[in-house]
N, C-alpha and C positions, 0 to 999 in steps of 0.2 A: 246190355243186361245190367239191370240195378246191381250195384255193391251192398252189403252188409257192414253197418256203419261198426258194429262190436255184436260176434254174436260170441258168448260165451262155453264151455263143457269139459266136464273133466273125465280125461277120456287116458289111456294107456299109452306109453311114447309107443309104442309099436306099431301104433294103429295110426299116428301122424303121418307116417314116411308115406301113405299112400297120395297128399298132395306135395309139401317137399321133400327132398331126399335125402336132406340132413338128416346125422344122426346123432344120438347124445353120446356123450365120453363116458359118464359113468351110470356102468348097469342099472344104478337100482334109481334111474331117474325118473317123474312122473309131472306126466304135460297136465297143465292146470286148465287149460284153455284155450282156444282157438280166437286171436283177434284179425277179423277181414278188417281191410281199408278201403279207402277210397281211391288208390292208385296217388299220383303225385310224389312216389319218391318214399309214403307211407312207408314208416317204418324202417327207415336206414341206421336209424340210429334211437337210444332208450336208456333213458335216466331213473335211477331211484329215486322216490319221493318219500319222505315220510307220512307218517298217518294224518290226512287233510278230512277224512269223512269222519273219523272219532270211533273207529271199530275197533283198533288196538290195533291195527295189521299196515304196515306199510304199502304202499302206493305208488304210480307211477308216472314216469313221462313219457310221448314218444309223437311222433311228427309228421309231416307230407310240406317238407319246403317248397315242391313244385307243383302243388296242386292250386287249381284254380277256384275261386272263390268268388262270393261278389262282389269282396275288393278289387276284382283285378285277374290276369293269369298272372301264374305265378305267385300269388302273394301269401302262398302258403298257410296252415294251420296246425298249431296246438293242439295233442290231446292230454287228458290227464282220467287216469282208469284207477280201478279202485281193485287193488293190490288182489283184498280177498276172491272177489265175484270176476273179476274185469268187467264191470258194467262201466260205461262213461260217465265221468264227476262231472269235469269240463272239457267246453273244446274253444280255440280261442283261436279267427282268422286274424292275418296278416294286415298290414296298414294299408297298405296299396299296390298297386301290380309292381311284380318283380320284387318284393321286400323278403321273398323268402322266410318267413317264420316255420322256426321248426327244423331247422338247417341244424341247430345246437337246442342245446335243451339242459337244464338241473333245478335240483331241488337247492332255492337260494338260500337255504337258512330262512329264520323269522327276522323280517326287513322291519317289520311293522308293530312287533313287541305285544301281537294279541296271544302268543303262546302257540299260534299252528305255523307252520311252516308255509314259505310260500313256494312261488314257484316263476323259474323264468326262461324265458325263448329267446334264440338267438335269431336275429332275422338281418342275415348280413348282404343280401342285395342291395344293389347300388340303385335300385327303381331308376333304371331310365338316366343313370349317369346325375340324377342328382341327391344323392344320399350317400353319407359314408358307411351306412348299416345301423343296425338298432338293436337295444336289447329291451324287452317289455319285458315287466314283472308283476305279475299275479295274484292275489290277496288266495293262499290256501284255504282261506275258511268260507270264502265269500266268492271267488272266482273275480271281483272288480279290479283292473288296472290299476296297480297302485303310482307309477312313474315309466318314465322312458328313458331309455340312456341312449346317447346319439353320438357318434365316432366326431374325429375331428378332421377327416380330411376325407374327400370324397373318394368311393372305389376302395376304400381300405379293406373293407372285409370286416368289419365291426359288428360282434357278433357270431362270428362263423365257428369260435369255441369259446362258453362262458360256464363258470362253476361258483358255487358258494364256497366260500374262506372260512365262514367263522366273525368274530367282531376284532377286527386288527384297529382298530380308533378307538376304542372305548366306550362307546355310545349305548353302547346295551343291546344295539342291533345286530344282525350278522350283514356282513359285507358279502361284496362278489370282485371275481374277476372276469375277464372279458377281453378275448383276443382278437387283433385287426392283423391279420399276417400279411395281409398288401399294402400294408405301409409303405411310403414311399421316406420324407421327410427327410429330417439330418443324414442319416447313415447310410441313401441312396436307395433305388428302384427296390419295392418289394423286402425291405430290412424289414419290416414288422412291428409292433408293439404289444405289449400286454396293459390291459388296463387295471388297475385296481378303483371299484367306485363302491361309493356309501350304499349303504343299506337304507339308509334314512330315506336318500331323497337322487340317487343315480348320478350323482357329483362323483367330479375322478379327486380321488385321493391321492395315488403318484401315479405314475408312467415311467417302466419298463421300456425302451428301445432294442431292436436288433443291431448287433453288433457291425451285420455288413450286407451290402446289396445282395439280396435273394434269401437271407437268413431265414427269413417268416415266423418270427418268433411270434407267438401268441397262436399257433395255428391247434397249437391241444395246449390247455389248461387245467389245474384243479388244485383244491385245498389238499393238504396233507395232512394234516396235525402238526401239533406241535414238536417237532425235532429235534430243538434247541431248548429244552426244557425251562422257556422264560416266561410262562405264559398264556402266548399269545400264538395264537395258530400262525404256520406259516404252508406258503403255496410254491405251486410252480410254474413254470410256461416251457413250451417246448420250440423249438425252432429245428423245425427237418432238414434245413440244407444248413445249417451253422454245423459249428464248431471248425478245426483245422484244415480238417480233409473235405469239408462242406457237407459230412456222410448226415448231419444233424447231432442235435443235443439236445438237454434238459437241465434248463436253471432250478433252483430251489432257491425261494429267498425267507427273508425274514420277515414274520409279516408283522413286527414290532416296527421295522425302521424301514423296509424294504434293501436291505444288502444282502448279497449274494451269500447265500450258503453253501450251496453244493454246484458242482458244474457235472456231469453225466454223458458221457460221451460215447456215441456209437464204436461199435469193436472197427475190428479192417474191412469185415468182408457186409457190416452193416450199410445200409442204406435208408433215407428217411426216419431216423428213429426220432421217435414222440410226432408223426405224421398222426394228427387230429386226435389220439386216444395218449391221452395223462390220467392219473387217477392214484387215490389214495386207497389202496386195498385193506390199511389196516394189518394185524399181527393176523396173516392168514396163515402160517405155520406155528404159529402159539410158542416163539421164542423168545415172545418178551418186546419185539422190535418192528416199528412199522415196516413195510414199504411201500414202493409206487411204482405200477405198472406202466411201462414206456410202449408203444405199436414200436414196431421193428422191424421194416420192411413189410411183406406183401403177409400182411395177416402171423405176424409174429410176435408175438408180446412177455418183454421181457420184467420180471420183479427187481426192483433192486432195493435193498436192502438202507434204509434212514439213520432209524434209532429212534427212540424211546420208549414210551409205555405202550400195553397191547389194548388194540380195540379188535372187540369180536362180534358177528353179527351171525346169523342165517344164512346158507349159500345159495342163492337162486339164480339163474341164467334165462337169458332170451337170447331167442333166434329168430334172427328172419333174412329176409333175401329180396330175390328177386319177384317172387310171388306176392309180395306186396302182402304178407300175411305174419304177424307175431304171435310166437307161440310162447307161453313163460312154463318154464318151468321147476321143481325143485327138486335136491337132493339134501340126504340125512335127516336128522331130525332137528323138530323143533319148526314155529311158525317166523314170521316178519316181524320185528321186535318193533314197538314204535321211535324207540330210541337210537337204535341201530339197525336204520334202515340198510336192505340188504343191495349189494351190486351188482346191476345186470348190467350184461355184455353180450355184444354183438361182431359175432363171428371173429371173435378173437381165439389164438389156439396157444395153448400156454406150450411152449416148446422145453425150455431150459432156464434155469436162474441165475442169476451174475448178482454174487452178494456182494453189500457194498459199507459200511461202517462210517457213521460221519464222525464218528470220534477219527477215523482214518486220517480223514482230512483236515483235520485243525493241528494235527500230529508237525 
């Protein structure tokens, strides 16, 4: 039976539960839209975009790494939906079988200095044992390929989590980061790495190692803001089997010089923290201070608390699952800013907060 490549309708959450059984946290929410996929995995995961169509309304990302294509099976695709309508902007196949695109996904900043943001996919299959993974980036205004960024050791998983930073070189571009958690290299089997590459032209700027075999650092990534009030945006990477107890952690560094900032460590009874979900949520309690959302074991996600000034946007959520189906939807008021595009998330459940102070830590 044919799929429905995006059919759109804005329809009452009450009346969704009749195909998934998910339901929203907060009462006064409302489903914007029904997106069917094409099966492959559609839809596991979904990034914010900023406004690429010029409507004033932020926009979106989200994927099917295992669908087949006629690259290949496997080789994955790219969607990109237009915030207001969910009509499809772009959709962008995989290189070649097994490349997975659409395994990761963000809005990379403007790489290319025409004023729209673009947009990149993580496509971290090893095709056939001879790739280390890839990250392709987008031209937002125009949907053309602008560069490729290519791992440096094969099976790494390069790709498998990438986010936009901000412009940490100077160049006037926004940069990316880009995580390989099968890293093997210096630090042994599976240590990991994060990549930091230009925006210009997908050149690595430094590299981030894991500390010790199995760490996987690089396996969740993303910008934070600036933390250290110098500037220049800084980022993070996560590594789920690092830290002491191997429970996992989260680096923070600087994205002036690349030195560590913060180090973020799972409690006792944690497991896999910062497994594939990093992110800069921004002053979502309007205290003046950012933080950054860690995954926390099996669908737990915890905020922790940065420092510095507030960024506030629109709150809007996505769900989807197993039915291969994303549904967006919003709560309170106010629409998708173009400037402050908003964060969707997928099946994460905010449980409790662990606030954290990085004046603490320089103390």
């Amino acid at each position: 039976m044919p799929r429905h490549l995006c059919c759109a309708a804005l329809i009452a959450a009450g009346v969704l539960a009749r195909a998934c059984q998910a339901q929203f946290v907060e009462p006064d929410a409302e489903a914007l839209y029904f997106i069917d996929g094409e099966g492959g995995g559609y839809a596991w995961a979904v990034s914010e975009l900023a406004d690429v169509d010029g409507d004033g309304l932020g926009d979106w990302i989200t994927g099917a790494p295992r669908l087949a294509t006629t690259s290949g099976n496997q080789s994955g695709r790219l969607y990109v939906y237009s915030g207001a309508t969910g009509l499809l902007l772009y959709s962008f196949d995989g290189p070649s079988a097994s490349s997975n695109l659409g395994y990761a996904m963000a809005d990379a900043g403007d790489v290319d200095a025409d004023g729209v943001h673009d947009i990149a996919g993580g496509a971290n299959g090893a095709q056939g044992g001879v790739s280390a993974g890839n990250v392709l980036v987008y031209s937002g205004a125009t949907g053309a390929l602008l560069w490729t960024a290519t791992g440096e050791e094969l099976r790494e998983g390069f790709g498998g989590a990438v986010a936009g930073i901000g412009d940490v070189d100077g160049d006037g571009r926004d940069d990316l980061l880009v995580g390989a958690p099968l890293t093997d290299g210096d630090s042994g089997t599976n240590a990991g790495r994060a990549y930091v590459v230009s925006g210009l032209d997908g050149s690595v700027l430094r590299v981030h190692k894991g500390a010790a075999p199995g760490d996987q650092l690089g396996i969740g990534v993303s910008g934070v803001g600036d933390i250290d009030n110098d500037g220049v945006p800084d980022y993070a990477a996560s590594a789920q089997k690092g830290g002491p107890t191997n429970h996992g952690s989260c680096m923070v560094f600087s994205g002036a010089d690349g030195s560590p900032l913060l180090e973020l460590l799972a409690d006792e009874t944690g497991t896999n923290f910062g497994q594939f979900f990093v992110g800069g949520v921004g002053d979502f309690n309007a205290d003046g201070t950012p933080y950054i959302y860690v995954l926390f074991g099996p669908r737990r996600l915890d905020p922790v608390r940065l420092g510095g000034g507030p960024r506030r946007g629109a709150r809007v959520r996505a769900r989807g699952g197993g039915c291969g189906r994303r549904r967006l939807r919003r709560s309170g008021g106010g629409g998708l800013h173009p400037q402050h595009p908003a964060r969707l998330w997928t099946h994460l459940h905010l449980q409790w907060m662990q606030r954290f102070r990085a004046a603490h830590h320089h103390q």
